[in-house]
C-alpha positions, 0 to 999 in steps of 0.5 A: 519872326514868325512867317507866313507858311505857304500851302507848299509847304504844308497841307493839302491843296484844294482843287482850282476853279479855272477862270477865264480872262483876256490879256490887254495890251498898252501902249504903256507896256511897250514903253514899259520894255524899252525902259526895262531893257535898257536898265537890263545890261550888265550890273543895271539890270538890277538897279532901275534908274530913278524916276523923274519927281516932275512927272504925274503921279500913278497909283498901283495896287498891290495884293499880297499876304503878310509876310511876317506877323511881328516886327515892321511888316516887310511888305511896307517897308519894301513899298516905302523904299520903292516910292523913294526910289519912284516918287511918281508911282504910289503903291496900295497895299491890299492884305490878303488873305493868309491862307494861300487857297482863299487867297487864290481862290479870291484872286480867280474870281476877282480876275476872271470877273474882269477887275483891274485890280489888283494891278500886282499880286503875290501868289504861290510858286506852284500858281503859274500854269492854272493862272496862265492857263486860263488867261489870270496873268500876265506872260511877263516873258512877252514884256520883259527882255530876257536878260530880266530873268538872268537875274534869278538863281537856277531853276526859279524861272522854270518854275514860273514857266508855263507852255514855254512863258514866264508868268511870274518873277520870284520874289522870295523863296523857301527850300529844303535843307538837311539840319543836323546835330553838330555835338553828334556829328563831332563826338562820333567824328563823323563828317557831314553826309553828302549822299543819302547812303552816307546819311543813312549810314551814319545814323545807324551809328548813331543810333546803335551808339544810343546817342540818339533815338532816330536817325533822320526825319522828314515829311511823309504824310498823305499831303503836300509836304510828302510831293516836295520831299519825293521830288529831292530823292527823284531828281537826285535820282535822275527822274522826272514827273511830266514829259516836257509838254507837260501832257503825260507822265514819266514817272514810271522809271527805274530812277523813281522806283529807286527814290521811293525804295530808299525812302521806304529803306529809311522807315524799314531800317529804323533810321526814320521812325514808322510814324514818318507816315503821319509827319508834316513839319510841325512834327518832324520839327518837334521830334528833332527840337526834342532831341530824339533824331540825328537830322532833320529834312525841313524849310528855311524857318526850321532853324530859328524853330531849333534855337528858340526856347523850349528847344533841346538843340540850341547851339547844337544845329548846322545846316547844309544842302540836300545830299545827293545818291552816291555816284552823283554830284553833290549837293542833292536838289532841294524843292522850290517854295515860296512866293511870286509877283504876278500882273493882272491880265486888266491892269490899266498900269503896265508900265508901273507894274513892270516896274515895281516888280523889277525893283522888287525882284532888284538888289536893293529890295532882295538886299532888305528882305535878306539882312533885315527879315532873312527871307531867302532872296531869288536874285542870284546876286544877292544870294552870294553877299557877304552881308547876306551870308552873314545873316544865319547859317541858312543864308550861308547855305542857300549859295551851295544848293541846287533847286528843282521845281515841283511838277506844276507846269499843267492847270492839273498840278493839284491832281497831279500832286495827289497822285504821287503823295497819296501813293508816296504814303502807301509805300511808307507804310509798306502797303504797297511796292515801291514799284507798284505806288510808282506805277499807281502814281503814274496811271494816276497822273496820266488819269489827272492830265486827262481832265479825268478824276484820280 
């Protein structure tokens, strides 16, 4: 099954255009809290009661991209369950576009001009401030009690925080994971990596064993993909990006100088080839389907790429989390992608909206997306499932990682992030310092939070 591949995990990001809108309150909306409040205690919090079929009948919008593109389209099949559960509240599907910067920019004029619609809106997991900023969604936090976001696996929510409000509920996401050659691995007698040191140490062996050509690869281009992968060294290194307003940089540390030197380590002692500079996912994918690297640093889909035809590792792939850097506890921190629910700030159906999204975000619907389409569920409950673990060695993994957000807490992100994975591809390629990339990265971020151009 081929899924849609959000701009977070490949390619760069166009610049937003800020929008500007106003919240309206319901009266609908405060009924819509009591409602969820109450279907928020203990296990209920994910299984809504079901709605009366005496009751008048509600049409909502739903705007979201597809989410596969062969097989039952999962977005209809989530809306009939929904409306079987809620007889009285009937859902529209807006397909829209598959490229998530269209798609986006679509959505910002639509909601800045005022439209009601769509009333509900799949959008990126890297959206939540630029649409909070300029008034584009709705702060569920003011709508939903807290015991709501309970339900959503560590660091998802944060991720959807923006200035201290939720905007967004997770819907599905995608995360990094280290693959990695079973058959090697075994007839080295050589155990899993924990730490990034253990990695780096054993594909040297098997490099010098000539089993294969390169150790470890990865996402290293001047795009996006190269952000995400920072982000996993960084915080295993006990870095971050932006003061906790999100008004300035501290990047510029010890901890950071350290994940981008030992990412540079990986290209200098030929564990990862100089090429690595020029890798997006579809290359590093390719260059470990082939055979030629021992492990592979990628998304959720690249295990089904390696066990489909044309592959040469077929029955030959584990997967597990991140490692960590030595000294920390295991596993290391994987990137936060995927995709979100959003409400419009006009919608005229609040109290329908609030609860579509929490069947959604509910046991029944992650339970579906999970076993029937193997999308990665952000319900802590359902990601711990023994029909869910099941599934694929990716699904039994997800139970074990720890997730970090991308630094997408400030309308600035795309700045924000063009800073660190343009000077993360220096460093790469050795045309600067560690050192130095980091603070060039700084002073650019700072420049970028600043409103001023990088």
């Amino acid at each position: 099954m081929q899924k849609l591949q959000s701009s977070d995990n490949s390619g760069t990001r166009a610049t937003r255009r800020g929008g500007h809108g106003r919240l309206v309150a319901s009266t609908a909306a405060l009924s819509a809290l009591g409602l969820l409040a109450a279907a928020a205690g203990a296990a209920a919090a994910n299984r809504p009661a079901r709605s009366s079929s005496h009751a008048s009948v509600t049409t909502i919008t739903w705007e979201a991209s597809p989410i596969s593109t062969s097989g039952p389209d999962l977005r209809k099949v989530l809306i009939a369950d929904f409306e079987r559960a809620y007889p009285n509240i009937k859902v529209q599907l807006i397909s829209a576009p598959t490229n998530t910067d269209t798609n986006e920019s679509q959505l910002e004029t639509q909601i800045s001009g005022g439209s009601s619609s769509p009333d509900v809106f799949m959008g990126d997991v890297i959206w939540p401030a630029v649409f909070g900023a300029h008034g584009l969604a709705v702060p569920l936090s003011t709508k939903l009690p807290k015991s709501f976001f309970a339900r959503f696996a560590p660091g998802l929510v944060a991720g959807a925080t923006y200035q201290g409000k939720v905007y967004a509920a997770p819907f599905f996401e995608d995360q990094g994971f280290l693959y990695y050659r079973k058959d090697l691995l075994s007839k080295m007698h050589l155990p899993v990596p924990k730490t990034w040191e253990e990695l780096k140490a054993e594909s040297l062996q098997l490099q010098r064993a000539k089993l294969v050509k390169y150790g470890f690869v990865w996402e290293g281009a001047d795009y996006e993909g190269a952000t995400c992968d920072f982000m996993e060294y960084l915080t295993d290194a006990g870095g971050k990006v932006l003061s906790s307003n999100g008004k300035s940089s501290t990047l510029n540390t010890p901890a950071a100088v350290k994940a981008l030197t030992f990412m540079r380590s990986l290209v200098t002692s030929g564990v990862t080839p100089a090429a690595i500079t020029t890798y997006q996912e579809p290359q590093a994918m390719n260059t470990f389907d082939n055979g030629q690297a021992a492990f592979l640093r990628n998304w959720d889909y690249a295990y089904s790429a390696s066990q489909s035809a044309g592959s040469k590792v077929i029955g030959d792939v584990g997967v597990a989390p991140l490692p960590t850097f030595q000294g920390q506890s295991y596993p290391g921190y994987s990137n936060i992608g995927g995709w979100n629910l959003y409400i419009n700030p006009h919608t005229k159906n609040m109290s329908q909206d609030l609860t579509f999204i929490n069947y959604m975000t509910g046991v029944d619907a992650e339970h579906v997306m999970a076993t029937q389409f193997s999308e990665i569920p952000t319900n802590e409950a359902v990601r711990v499932q023994k029909s869910v673990i099941a599934v694929n060695p990716v699904l039994a993994t997800v139970p074990h990682t720890r997730l970090v957000a991308r630094p997408s807490q400030t309308p600035e992100y795309p700045k924000v992030s063009q800073a660190i994975y343009q000077n993360v591809n220096e460093a790469l390629a050795g045309s600067e310092s560690p050192a130095k990339a980091i603070a060039n990265a700084s002073a650019g971020i700072n420049t970028a939070l600043s409103g001023g151009g990088l």
